[in-house]
N, CA, C and O atoms as a Maestro MAE file, in Angstrom:
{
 s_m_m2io_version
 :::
 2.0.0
}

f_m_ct {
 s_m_title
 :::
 protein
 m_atom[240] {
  # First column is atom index #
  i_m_mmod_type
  r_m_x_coord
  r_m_y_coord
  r_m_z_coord
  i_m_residue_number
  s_m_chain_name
  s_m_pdb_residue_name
  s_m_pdb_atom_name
  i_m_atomic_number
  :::
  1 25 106.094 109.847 90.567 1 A "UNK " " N  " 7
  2 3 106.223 109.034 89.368 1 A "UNK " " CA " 6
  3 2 107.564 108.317 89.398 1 A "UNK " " C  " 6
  4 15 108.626 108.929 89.509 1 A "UNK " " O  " 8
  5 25 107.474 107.021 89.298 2 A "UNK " " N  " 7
  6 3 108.233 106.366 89.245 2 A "UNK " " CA " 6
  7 2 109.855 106.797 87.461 2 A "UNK " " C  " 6
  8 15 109.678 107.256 86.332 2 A "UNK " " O  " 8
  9 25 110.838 106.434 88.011 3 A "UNK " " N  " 7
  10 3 111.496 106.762 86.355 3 A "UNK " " CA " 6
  11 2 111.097 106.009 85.262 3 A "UNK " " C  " 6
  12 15 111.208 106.418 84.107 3 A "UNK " " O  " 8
  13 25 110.552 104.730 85.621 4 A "UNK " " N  " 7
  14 3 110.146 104.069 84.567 4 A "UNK " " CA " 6
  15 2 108.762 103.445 84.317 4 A "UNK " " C  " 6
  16 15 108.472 102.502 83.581 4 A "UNK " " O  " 8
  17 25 107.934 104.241 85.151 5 A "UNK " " N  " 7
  18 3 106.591 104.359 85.325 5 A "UNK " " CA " 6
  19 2 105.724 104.744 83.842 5 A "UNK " " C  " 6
  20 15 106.423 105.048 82.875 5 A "UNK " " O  " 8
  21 25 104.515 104.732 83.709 6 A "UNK " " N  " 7
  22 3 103.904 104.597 82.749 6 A "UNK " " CA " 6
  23 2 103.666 106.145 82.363 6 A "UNK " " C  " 6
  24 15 102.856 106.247 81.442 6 A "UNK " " O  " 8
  25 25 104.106 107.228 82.776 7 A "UNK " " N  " 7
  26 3 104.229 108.557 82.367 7 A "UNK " " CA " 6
  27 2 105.741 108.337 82.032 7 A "UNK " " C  " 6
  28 15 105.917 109.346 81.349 7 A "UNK " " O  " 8
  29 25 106.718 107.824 82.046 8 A "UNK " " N  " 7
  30 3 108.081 108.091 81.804 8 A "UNK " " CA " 6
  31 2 108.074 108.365 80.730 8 A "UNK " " C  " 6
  32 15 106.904 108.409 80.350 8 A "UNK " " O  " 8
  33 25 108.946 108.658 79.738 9 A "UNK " " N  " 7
  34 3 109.492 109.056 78.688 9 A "UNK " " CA " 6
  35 2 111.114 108.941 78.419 9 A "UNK " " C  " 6
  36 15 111.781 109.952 78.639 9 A "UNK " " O  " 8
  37 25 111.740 107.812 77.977 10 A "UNK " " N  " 7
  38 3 113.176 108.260 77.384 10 A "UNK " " CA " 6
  39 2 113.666 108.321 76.452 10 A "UNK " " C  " 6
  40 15 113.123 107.764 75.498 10 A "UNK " " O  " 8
  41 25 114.852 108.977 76.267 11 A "UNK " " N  " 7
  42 3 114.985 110.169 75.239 11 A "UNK " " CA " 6
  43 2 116.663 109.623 75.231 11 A "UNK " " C  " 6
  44 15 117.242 109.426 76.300 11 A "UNK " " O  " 8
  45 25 117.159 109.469 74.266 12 A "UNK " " N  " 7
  46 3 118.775 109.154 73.852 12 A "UNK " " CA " 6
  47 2 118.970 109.749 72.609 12 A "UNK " " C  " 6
  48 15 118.194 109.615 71.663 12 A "UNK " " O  " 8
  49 25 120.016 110.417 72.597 13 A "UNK " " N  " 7
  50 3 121.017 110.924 71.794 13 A "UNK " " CA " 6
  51 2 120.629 112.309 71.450 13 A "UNK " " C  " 6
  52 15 120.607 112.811 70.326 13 A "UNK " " O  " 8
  53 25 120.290 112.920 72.724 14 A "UNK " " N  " 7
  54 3 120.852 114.165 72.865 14 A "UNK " " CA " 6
  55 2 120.952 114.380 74.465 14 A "UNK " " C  " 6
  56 15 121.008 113.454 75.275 14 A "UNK " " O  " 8
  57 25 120.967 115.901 74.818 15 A "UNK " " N  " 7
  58 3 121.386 116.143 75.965 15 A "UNK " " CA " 6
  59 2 120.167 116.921 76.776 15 A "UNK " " C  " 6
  60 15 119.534 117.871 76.316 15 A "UNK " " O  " 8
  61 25 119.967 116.304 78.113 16 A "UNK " " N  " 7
  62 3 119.144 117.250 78.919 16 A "UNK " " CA " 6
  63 2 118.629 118.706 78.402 16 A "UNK " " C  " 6
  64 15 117.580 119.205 77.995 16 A "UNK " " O  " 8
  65 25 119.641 119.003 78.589 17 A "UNK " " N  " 7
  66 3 119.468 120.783 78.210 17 A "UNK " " CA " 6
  67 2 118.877 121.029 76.618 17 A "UNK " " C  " 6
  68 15 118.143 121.982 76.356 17 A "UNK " " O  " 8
  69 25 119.197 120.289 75.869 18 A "UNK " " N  " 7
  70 3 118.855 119.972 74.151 18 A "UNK " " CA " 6
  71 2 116.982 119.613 74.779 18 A "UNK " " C  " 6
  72 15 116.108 120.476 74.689 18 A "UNK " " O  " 8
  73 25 116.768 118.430 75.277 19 A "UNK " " N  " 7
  74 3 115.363 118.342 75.591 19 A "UNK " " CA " 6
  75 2 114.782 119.380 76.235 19 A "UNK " " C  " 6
  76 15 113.726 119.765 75.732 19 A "UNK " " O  " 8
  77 25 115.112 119.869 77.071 20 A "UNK " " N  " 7
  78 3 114.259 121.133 78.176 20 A "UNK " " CA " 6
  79 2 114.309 122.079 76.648 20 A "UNK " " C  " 6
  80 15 113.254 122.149 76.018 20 A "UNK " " O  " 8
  81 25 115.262 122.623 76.223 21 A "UNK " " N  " 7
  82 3 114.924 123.748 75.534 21 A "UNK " " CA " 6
  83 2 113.692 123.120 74.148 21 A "UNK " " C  " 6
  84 15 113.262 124.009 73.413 21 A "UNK " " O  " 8
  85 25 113.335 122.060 73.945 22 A "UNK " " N  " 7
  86 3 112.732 121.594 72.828 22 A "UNK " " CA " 6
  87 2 111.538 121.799 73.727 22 A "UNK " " C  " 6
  88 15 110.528 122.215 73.159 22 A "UNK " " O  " 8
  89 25 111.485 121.638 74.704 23 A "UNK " " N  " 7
  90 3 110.083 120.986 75.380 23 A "UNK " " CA " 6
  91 2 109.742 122.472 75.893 23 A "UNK " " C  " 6
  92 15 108.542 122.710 75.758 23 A "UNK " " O  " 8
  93 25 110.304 123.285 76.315 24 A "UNK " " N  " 7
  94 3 109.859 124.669 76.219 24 A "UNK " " CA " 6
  95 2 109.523 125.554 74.900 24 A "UNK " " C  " 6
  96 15 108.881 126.603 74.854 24 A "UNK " " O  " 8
  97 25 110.044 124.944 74.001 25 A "UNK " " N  " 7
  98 3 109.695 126.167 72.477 25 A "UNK " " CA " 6
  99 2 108.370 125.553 72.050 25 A "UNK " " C  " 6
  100 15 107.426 126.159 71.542 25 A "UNK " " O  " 8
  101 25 108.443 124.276 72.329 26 A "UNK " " N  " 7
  102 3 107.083 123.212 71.879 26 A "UNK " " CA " 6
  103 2 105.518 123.638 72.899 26 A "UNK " " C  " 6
  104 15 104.383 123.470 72.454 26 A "UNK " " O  " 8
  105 25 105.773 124.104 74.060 27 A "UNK " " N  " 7
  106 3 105.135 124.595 75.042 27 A "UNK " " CA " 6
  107 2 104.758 123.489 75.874 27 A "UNK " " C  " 6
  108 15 103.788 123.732 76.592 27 A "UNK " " O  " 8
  109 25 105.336 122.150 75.997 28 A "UNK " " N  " 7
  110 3 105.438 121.284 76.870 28 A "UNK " " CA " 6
  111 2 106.023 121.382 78.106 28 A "UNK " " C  " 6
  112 15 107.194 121.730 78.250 28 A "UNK " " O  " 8
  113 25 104.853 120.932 79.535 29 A "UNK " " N  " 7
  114 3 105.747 121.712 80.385 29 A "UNK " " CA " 6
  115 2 106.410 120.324 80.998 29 A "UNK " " C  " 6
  116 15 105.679 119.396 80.653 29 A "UNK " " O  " 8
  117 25 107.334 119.927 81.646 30 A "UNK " " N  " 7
  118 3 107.897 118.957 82.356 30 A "UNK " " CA " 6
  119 2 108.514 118.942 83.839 30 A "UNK " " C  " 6
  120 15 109.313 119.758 84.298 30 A "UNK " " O  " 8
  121 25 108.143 118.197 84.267 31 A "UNK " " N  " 7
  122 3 107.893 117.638 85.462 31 A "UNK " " CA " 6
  123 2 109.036 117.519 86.533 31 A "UNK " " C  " 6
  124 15 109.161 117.905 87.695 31 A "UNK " " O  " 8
  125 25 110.111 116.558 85.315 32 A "UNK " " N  " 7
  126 3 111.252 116.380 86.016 32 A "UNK " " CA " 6
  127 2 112.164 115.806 84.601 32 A "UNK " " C  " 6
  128 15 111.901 114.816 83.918 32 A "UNK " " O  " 8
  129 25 112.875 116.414 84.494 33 A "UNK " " N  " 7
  130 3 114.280 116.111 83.500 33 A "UNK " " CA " 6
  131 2 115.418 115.622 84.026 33 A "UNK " " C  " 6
  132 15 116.171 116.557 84.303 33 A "UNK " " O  " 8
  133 25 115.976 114.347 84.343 34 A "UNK " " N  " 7
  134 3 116.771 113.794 84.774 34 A "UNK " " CA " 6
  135 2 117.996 113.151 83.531 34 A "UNK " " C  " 6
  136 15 117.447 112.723 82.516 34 A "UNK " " O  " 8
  137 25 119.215 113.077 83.539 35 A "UNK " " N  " 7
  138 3 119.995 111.938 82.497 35 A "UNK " " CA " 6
  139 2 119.942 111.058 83.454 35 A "UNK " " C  " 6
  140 15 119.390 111.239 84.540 35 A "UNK " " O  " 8
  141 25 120.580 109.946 83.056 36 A "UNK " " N  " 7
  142 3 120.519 108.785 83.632 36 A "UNK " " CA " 6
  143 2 121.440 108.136 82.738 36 A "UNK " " C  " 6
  144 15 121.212 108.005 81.535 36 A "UNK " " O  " 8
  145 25 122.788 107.609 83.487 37 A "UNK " " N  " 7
  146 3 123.446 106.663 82.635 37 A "UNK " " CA " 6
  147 2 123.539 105.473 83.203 37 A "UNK " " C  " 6
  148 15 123.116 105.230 84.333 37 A "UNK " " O  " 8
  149 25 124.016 104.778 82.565 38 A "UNK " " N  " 7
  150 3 124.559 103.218 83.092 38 A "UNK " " CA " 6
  151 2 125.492 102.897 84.314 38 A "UNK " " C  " 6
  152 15 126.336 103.755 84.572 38 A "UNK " " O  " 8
  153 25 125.462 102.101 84.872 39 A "UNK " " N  " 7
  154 3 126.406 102.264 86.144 39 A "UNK " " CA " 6
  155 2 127.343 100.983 85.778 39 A "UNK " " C  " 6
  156 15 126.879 100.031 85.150 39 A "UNK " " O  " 8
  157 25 128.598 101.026 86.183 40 A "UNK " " N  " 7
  158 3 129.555 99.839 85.393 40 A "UNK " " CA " 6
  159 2 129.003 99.066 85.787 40 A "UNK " " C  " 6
  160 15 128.156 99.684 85.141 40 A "UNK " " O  " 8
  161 25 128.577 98.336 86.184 41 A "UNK " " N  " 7
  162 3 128.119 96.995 86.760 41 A "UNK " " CA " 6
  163 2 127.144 96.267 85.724 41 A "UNK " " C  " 6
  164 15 127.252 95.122 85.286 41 A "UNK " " O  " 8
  165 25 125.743 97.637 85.322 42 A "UNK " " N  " 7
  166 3 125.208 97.373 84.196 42 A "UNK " " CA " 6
  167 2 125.972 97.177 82.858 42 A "UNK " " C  " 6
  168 15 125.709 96.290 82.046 42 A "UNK " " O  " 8
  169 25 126.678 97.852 82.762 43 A "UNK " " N  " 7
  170 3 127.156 98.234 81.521 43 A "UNK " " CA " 6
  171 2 128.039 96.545 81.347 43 A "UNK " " C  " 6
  172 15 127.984 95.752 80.407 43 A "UNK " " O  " 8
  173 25 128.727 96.464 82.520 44 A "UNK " " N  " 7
  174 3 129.597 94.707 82.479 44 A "UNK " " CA " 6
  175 2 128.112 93.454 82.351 44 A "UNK " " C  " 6
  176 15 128.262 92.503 81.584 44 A "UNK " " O  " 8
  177 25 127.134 93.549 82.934 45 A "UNK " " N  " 7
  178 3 126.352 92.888 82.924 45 A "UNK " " CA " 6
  179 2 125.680 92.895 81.664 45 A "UNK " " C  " 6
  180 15 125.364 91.731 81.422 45 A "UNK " " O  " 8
  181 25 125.333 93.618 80.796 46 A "UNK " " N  " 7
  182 3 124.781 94.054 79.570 46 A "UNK " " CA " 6
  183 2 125.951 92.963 78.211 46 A "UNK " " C  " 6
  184 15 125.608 91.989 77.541 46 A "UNK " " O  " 8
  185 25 127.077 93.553 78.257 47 A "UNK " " N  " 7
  186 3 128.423 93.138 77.698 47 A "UNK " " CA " 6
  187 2 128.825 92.001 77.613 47 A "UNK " " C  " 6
  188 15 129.595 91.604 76.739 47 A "UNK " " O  " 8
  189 25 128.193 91.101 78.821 48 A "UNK " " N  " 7
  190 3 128.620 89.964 79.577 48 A "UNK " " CA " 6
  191 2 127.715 88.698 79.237 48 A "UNK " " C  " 6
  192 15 128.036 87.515 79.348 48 A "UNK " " O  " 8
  193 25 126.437 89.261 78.769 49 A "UNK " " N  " 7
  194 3 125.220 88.535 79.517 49 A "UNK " " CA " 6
  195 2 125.120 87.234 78.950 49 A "UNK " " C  " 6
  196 15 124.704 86.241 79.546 49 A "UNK " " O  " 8
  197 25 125.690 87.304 77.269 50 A "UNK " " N  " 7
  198 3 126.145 85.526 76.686 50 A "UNK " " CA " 6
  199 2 127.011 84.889 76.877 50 A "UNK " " C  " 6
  200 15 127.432 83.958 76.190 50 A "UNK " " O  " 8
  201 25 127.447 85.347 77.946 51 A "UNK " " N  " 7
  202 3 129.526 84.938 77.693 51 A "UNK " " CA " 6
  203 2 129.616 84.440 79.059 51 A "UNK " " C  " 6
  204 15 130.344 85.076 79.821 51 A "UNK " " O  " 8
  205 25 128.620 82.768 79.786 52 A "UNK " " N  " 7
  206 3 129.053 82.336 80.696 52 A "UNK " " CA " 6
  207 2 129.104 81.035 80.524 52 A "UNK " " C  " 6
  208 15 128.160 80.381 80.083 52 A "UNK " " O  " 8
  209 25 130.429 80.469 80.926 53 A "UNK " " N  " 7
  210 3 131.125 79.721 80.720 53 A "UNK " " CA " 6
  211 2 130.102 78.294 81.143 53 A "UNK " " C  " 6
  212 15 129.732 77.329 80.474 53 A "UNK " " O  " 8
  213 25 129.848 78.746 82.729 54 A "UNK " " N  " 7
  214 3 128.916 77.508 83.436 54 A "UNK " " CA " 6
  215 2 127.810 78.039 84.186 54 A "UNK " " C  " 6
  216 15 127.756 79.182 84.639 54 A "UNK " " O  " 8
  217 25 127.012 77.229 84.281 55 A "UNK " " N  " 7
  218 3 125.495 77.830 85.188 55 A "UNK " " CA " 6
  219 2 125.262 77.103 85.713 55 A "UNK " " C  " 6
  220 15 125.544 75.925 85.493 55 A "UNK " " O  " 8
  221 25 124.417 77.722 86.962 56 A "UNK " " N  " 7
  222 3 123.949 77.285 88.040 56 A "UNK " " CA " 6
  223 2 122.967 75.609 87.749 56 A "UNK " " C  " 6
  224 15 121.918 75.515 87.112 56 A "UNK " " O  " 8
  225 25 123.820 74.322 88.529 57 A "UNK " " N  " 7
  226 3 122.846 73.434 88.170 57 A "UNK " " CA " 6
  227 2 123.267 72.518 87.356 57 A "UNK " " C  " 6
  228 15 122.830 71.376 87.501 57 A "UNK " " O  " 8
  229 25 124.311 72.837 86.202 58 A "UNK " " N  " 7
  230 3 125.076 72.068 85.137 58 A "UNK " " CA " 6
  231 2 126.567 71.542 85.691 58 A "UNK " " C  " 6
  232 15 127.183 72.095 86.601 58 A "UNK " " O  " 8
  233 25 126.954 70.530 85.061 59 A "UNK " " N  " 7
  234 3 128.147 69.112 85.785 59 A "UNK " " CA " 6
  235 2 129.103 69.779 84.860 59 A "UNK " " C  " 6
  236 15 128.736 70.012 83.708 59 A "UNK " " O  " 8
  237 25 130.387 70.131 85.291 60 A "UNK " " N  " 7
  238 3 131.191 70.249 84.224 60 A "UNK " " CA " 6
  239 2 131.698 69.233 83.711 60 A "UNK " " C  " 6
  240 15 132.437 69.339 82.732 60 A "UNK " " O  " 8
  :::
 }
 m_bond[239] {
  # First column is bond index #
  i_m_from
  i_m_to
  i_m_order
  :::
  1 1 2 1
  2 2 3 1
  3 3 4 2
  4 3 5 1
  5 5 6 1
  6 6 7 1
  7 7 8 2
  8 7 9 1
  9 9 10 1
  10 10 11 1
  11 11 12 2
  12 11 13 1
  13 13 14 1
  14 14 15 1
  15 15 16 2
  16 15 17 1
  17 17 18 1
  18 18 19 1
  19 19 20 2
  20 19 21 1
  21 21 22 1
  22 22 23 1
  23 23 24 2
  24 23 25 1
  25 25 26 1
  26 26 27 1
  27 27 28 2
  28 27 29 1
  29 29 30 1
  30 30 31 1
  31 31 32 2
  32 31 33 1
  33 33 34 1
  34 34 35 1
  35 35 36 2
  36 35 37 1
  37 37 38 1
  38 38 39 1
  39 39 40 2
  40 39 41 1
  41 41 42 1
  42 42 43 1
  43 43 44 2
  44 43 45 1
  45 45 46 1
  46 46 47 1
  47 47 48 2
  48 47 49 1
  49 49 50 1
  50 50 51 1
  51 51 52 2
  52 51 53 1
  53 53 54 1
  54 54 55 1
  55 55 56 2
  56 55 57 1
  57 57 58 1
  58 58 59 1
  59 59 60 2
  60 59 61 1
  61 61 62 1
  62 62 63 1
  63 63 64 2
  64 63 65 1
  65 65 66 1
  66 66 67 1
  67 67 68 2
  68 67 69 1
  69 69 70 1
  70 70 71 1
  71 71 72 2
  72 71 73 1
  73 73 74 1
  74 74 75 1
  75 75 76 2
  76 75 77 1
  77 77 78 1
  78 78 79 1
  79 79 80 2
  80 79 81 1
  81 81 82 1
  82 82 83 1
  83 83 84 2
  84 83 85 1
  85 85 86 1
  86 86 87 1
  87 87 88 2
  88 87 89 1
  89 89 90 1
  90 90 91 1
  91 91 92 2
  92 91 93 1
  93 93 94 1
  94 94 95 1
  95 95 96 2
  96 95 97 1
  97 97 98 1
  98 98 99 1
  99 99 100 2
  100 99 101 1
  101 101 102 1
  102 102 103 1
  103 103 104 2
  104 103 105 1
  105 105 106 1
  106 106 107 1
  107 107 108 2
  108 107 109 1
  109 109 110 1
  110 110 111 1
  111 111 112 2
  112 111 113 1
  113 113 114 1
  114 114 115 1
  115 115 116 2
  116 115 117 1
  117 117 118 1
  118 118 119 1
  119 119 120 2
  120 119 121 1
  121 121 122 1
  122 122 123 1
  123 123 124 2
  124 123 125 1
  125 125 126 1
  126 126 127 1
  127 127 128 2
  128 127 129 1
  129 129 130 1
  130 130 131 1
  131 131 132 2
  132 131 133 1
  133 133 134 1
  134 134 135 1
  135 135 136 2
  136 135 137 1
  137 137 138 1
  138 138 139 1
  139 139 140 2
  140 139 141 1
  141 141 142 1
  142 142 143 1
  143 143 144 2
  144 143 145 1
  145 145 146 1
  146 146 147 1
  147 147 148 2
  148 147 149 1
  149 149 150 1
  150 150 151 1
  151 151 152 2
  152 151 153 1
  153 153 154 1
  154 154 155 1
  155 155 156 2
  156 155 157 1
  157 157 158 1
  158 158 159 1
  159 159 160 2
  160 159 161 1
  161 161 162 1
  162 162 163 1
  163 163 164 2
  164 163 165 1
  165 165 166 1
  166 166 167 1
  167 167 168 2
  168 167 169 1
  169 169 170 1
  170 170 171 1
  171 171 172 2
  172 171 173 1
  173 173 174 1
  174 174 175 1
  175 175 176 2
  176 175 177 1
  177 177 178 1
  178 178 179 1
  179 179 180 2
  180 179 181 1
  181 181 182 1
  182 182 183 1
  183 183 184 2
  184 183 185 1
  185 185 186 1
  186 186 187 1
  187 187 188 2
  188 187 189 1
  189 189 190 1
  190 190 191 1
  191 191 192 2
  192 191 193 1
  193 193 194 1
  194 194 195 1
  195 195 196 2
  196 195 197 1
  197 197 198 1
  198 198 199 1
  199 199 200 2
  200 199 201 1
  201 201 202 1
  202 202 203 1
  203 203 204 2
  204 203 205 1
  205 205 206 1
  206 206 207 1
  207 207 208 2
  208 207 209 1
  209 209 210 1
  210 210 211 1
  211 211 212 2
  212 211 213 1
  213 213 214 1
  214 214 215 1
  215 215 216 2
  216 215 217 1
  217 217 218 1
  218 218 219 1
  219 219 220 2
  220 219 221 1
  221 221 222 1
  222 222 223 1
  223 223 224 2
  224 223 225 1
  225 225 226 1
  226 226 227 1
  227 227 228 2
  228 227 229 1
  229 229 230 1
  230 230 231 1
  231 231 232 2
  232 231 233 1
  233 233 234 1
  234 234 235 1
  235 235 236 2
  236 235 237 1
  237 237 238 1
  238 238 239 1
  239 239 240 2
  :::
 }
}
């Protein structure tokens, strides 16, 4: 299964271990529990993404 495949599931604002123990008292069994954060690049690209000056194609 892909991470963002059509079984995925994500989950923000709590912690791995906070989900596994929910998903065990619930009797859900899971597969694979991964975090996953942002990598700077995203995080600058995300931050960034209205804020360009000139684009590809345009005369200054």
């Amino acid at each position: 299964m892909r991470p963002d495949g059509p079984e995925a599931l994500t989950v923000t604002g709590t912690t791995a271990d906070r989900i596994g123990e929910l998903a065990f008292e619930h009797r859900f069994r899971l597969r694979e529990l991964a975090p996953r954060s942002a990598s700077l690049e995203e995080a600058f690209m995300e931050l960034t993404a209205d804020r360009a000056e000139y684009r590809a194609g345009e005369r200054r």
